[in-house]
LOTIZA-917092 format. One record per residue (C-alpha): residue number from 1; x negated, y, z. Coordinates in steps of 0.2 Angstrom, whole numbers, plus 5000, padded with zeros to 4 digits. Layout:
! LOTIZA-917092
NUM	X	Y	Z
...
This chain:
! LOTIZA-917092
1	5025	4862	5125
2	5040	4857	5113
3	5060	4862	5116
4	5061	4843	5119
5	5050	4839	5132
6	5053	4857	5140
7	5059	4853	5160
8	5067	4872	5162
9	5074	4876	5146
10	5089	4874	5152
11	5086	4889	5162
12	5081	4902	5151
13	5093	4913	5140
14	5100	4905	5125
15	5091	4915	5112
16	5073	4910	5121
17	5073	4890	5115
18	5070	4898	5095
19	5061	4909	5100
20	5039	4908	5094
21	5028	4921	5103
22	5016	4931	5097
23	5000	4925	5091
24	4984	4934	5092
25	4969	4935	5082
26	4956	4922	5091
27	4944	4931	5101
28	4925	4927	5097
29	4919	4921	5112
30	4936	4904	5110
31	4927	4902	5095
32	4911	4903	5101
33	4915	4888	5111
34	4924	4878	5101
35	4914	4875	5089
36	4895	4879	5099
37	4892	4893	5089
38	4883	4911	5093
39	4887	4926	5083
40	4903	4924	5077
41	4913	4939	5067
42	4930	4945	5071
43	4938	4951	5055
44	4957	4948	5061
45	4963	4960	5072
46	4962	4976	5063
47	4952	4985	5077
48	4939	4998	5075
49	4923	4992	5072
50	4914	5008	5077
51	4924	5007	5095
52	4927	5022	5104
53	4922	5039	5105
54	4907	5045	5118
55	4925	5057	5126
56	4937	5040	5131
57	4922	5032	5135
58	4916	5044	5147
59	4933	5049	5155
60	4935	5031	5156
61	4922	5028	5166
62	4926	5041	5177
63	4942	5031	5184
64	4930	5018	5192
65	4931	5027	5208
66	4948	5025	5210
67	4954	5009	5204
68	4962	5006	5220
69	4974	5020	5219
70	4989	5018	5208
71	4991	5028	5189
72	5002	5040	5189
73	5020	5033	5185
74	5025	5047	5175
75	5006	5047	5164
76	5011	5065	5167
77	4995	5075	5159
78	4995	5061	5146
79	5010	5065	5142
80	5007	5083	5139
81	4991	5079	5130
82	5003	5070	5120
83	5017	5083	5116
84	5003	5096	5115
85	4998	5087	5100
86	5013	5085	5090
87	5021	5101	5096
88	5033	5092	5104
89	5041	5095	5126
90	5035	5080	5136
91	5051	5074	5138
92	5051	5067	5121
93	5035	5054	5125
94	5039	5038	5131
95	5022	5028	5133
96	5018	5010	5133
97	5005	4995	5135
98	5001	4998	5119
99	5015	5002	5105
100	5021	4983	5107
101	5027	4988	5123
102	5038	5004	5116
103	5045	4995	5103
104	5050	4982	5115
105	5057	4996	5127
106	5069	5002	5109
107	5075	4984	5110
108	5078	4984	5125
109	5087	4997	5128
110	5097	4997	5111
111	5099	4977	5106
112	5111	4965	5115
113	5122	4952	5110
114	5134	4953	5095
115	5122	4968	5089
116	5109	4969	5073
117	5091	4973	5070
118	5086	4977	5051
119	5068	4975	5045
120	5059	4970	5029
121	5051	4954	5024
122	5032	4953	5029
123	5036	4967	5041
124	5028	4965	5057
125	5030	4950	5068
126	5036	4961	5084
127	5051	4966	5077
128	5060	4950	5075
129	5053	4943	5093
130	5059	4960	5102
131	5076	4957	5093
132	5078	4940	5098
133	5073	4940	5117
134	5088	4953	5115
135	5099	4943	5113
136	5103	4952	5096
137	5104	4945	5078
138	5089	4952	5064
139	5094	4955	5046
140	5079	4954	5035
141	5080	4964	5018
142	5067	4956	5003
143	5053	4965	5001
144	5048	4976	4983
145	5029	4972	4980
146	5027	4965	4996
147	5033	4983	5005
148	5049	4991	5009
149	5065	4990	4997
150	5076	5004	5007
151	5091	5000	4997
152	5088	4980	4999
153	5090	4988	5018
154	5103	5002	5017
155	5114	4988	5009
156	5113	4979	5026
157	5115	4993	5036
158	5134	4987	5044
159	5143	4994	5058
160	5135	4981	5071
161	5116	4988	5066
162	5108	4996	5081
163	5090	4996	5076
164	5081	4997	5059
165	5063	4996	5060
166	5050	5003	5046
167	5031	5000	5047
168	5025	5014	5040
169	5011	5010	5034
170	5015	4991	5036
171	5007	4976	5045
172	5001	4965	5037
173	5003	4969	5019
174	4995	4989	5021
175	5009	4995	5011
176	5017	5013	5014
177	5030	5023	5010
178	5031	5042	5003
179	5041	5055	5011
180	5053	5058	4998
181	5061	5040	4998
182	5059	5039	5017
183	5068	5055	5024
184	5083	5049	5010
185	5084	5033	5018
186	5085	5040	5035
187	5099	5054	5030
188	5108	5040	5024
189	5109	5030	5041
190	5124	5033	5052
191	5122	5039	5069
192	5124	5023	5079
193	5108	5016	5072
194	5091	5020	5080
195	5078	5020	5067
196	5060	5017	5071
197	5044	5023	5061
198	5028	5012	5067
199	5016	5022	5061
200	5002	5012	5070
201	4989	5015	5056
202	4994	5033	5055
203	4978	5041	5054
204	4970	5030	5043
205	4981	5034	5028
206	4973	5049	5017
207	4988	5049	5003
208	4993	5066	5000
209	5014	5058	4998
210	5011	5050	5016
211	5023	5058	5028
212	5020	5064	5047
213	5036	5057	5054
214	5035	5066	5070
215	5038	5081	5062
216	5055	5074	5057
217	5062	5072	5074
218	5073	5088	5075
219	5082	5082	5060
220	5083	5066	5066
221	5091	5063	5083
222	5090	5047	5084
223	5073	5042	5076
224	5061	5035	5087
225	5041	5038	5081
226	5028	5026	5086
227	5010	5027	5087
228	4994	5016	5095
229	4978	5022	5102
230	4972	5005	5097
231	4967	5008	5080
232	4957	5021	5075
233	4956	5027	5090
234	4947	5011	5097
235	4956	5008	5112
236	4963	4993	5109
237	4957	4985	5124
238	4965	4997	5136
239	4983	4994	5127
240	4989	5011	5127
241	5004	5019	5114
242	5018	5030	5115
243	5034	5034	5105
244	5042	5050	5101
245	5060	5051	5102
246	5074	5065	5105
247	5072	5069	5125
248	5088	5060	5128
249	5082	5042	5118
250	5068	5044	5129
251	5078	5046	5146
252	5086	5028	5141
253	5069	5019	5138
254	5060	5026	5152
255	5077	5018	5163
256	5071	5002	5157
257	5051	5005	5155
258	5041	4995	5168
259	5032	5005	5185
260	5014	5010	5181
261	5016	5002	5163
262	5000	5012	5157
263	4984	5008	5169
264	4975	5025	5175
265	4960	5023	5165
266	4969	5020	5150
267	4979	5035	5151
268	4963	5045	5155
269	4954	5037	5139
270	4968	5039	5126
271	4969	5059	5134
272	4952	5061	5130
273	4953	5054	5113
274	4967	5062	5106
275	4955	5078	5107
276	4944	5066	5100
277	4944	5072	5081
278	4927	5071	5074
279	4927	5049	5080
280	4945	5050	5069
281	4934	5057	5057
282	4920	5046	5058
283	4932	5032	5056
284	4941	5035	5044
285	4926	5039	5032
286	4918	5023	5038
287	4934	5013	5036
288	4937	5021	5018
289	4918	5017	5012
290	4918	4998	5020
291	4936	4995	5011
292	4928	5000	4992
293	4915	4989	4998
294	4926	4974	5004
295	4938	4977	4988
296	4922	4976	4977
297	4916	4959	4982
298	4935	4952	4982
299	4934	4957	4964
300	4915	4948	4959
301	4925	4933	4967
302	4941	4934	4955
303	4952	4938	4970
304	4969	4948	4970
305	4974	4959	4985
306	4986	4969	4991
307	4981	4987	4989
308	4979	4994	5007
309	4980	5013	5016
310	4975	5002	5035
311	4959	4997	5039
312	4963	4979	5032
313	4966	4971	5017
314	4976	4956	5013
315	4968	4944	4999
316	4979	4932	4988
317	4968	4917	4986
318	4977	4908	4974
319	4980	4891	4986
320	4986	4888	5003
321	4976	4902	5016
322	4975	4888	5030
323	4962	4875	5024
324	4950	4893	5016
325	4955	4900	5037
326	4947	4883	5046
327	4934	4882	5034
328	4928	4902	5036
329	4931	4897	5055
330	4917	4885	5053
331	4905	4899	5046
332	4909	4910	5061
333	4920	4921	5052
334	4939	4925	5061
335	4950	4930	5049
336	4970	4931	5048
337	4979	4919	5040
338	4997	4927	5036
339	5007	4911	5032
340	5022	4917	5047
341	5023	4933	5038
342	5030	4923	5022
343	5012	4925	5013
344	5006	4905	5013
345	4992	4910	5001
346	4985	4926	5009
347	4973	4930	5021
348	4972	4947	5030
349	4955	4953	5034
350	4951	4967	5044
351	4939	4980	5040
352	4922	4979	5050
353	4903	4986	5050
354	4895	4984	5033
355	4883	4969	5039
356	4900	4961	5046
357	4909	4964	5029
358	4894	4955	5018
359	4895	4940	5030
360	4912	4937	5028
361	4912	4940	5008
362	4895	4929	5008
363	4906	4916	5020
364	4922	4916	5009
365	4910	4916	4992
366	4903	4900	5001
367	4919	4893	5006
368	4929	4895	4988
369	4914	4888	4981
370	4916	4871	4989
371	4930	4870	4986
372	4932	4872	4967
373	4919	4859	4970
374	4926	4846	4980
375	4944	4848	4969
376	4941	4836	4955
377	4935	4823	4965
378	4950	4826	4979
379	4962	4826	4964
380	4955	4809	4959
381	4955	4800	4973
C-alpha cells in the first residue's frame, strides 16, 4: 500500500510515512509456491547450514512441557551464562529477540527528535530504520572499499550525534575492521555519543587483527557490544541476541525493553549453546572450507567479490543483480540481491552445504550464460 492511497497515515508519527521496513530473505517454501517448484535452495539469509548443536537442540526440547507457563522476564540464568562467558556481572547483559531487537532497544532509548545517528554506507539496513522510527536524523559517512572510513565518520561526529553504529564485521559487504584503528576511533568519540559494535558474525572471523570488543567495555563507558545466537550458532529461528553495555546503559534499555521479550525455549537453547564450543568449531571449519569452494567457482566464472570474514560473500556481477536475482529464482536458488544497500550490481550469497554451494554456482553459470547469450540480439532489437 502506497503513502497515497494510505487511509491512517495521517495517524502515525511523522517520521513513519518515509519510512521502508525490513525485508527478508524469501523463505523456500513462498518460493516453492510461487513458482510450483520442490527443492529449492536458500542462500540469502546468512544462516548456518549445519543448524544447531545436539545441546540447544536438546534443552530445547526440554521446554515442551511448559510452553504454557511464562519465560522468565529477567532471562535470569541466561543471563549469567551470558556474563560468565565474557567475564562480565549480569547487569551488563541486556537480551533481545534476536540482536535487531537490542539495537532497536539503543535507539530507543538514545534517539529522539533533533538528535543524530552515524553509520557507514552499505552498513546494515537496521541502523537507518531504528533511527528513523525514532524520530532522529541518520548521517551516512562514504564507505572506503565498500567498509568503514572512521575518519569519513569522526568528521560527522557533531554535538547532536547520540549513536554511531559499527558492523564489525559488516552486513552485507563482510568487511571488518582491526583493533588498532577501532579502539582510536572510539577514544576519539566524546561521551554523549553511544557507540555500538555489531559483531553479529563474531565468531566466524579467524583474522588474528580482529578485535573482541567486549573486552573493551571498562575503557569504554558508553559502548554498547552486540552479538546473535543466530549465526553460527544456528538459532536463528528462535531470535535470540543480547548486548553488553556499562550496567548503567543497560538499566535504561531494559526501562524501555518489551516483557518476556526472549521466549523460554529460546533462552534455554542459546544457554546451552553458548557452552556449545565444538558446533562453533564445526562451523566455522565448514563455513571457512565451503567459502574457498564458493570463491573458486566465482573465479572459473570471471566474477569479482568482495572479500568476506562472515559466512557470506557478495559477488559483483558486472550488470544490474535484479534480472541475474529472478532468473536464479527460476532455477530454485534464493539469493540476496543488495541494490538498497547502494550495490545495484551485487549479489550476496550466503554460504550453505557443499551440494547447495554447487547448485547455486552451476545455477548462476547457467544464468550468466544466457544471458551473454540473449545480449546481442536484445541490443538489436
Amino acid at each position: 500500500m502506497t503513502n497515497a492511497d494510505h487511509p491512517f497515515l495521517h495517524l502515525a508519527a511523522p517520521q513513519i510515512a518515509g519510512l521502508t521496513p525490513y525485508v527478508p530473505g524469501k523463505p523456500v517454501s513462498e518460493l516453492e509456491r510461487e513458482l510450483g517448484i520442490s527443492e529449492a535452495v536458500k542462500l540469502a539469509s546468512n544462516e548456518n547450514p549445519l543448524g544447531c548443536g545436539e545441546a540447544a537442540r536438546e534443552a530445547y526440547l526440554n521446554c515442551a512441557a511448559a510452553l504454557g507457563r511464562y519465560p522468565d522476564g529477567g532471562a535470569f540464568a541466561l543471563r549469567g551464562a551470558i556474563a560468565e562467558h565474557h567475564g562480565l556481572d549480569p547487569a551488563q547483559v541486556t537480551v533481545g529477540n534476536g540482536s535487531n531487537d537490542v539495537l532497536d532497544l539503543v535507539a530507543r532509548t538514545f534517539l529522539q527528535p533533533g538528535a543524530e545517528s552515524l553509520f557507514s554506507e552499505h552498513a546494515f539496513a537496521v541502523y537507518p530504520i531504528a533511527t528513523q522510527a525514532a524520530g532522529a536524523t541518520a548521517r551516512v559517512a562514504p564507505a572506503r572499499d565498500y567498509g568503514h572510513d572512521l575518519a569519513a565518520m569522526a568528521a560527522l561526529v557533531s554535538e547532536r550525534t547520540r549513536v554511531v553504529w559499527i558492523a564489525n564485521p559488516n552486513n552485507p559487504t563482510g568487511t571488518w575492521l582491526p583493533a588498532e584503528p577501532l579502539r582510536a576511533f572510539l577514544e576519539g568519540l566524546p561521551t554523549h555519543v553511544i557507540a555500538v559494535v555489531d559483531e553479529a558474525y563474531f565468531e566466524y572471523v579467524e583474522e588474528p587483527e580482529y578485535p573482541d570488543t567486549s573486552r573493551w567495555l571498562a575503557d569504554f563507558p558508553n559502548l554498547v557490544v552486540t552479538r546473535t545466537f543466530a549465526k553460527v550458532h544456528g538459532l536463528a529461528a528462535l531470535r535470540v541476541g543480547y548486548g553488553l553495555s556499562h550496567p548503567a546503559v543497560a538499566e535504561l534499555m531494559n526501562r524501555v525493553r518489551h516483557p518476556f521479550n526472549v521466549n523460554e525455549p529460546a533462552q534455554a537453547a542459546a544457554a546451552a549453546a553458548l557452552g556449545d564450543m565444538d558446533h562453533v568449531q564445526r562451523s566455522v571449519a565448514h563455513n571457512r572450507a565451503e567459502m574457498a569452494r564458493v570463491t573458486a567457482g566465482l573465479e572459473r566464472l570471471g566474477l569479482d567479490w568482495i572479500p568476506s570474514v562472515c559466512n557470506f560473500v557478495t559477488v559483483d556481477l558486472g550488470r544490474p543483480a535484479g534480472p541475474v536475482d529472478q532468473a536464479l529464482l527460476r532455477e530454485g536458488v534464493i539469493c540476496r540481491p543488495v541494490a538498497n544497500y547502494g550495490l545495484p550490481n551485487h549479489l550476496r550469497i550466503s554460504i550453505g552445504l557443499a551440494d547447495e554451494n554447487e547448485r547455486m554456482l552451476a545455477a548462476l553459470a547457467r544464468v550468466l550464460d544466457e544471458a551473454e547469450a540473449s545480449a546481442p540480439a536484445e541490443a538489436g532489437a
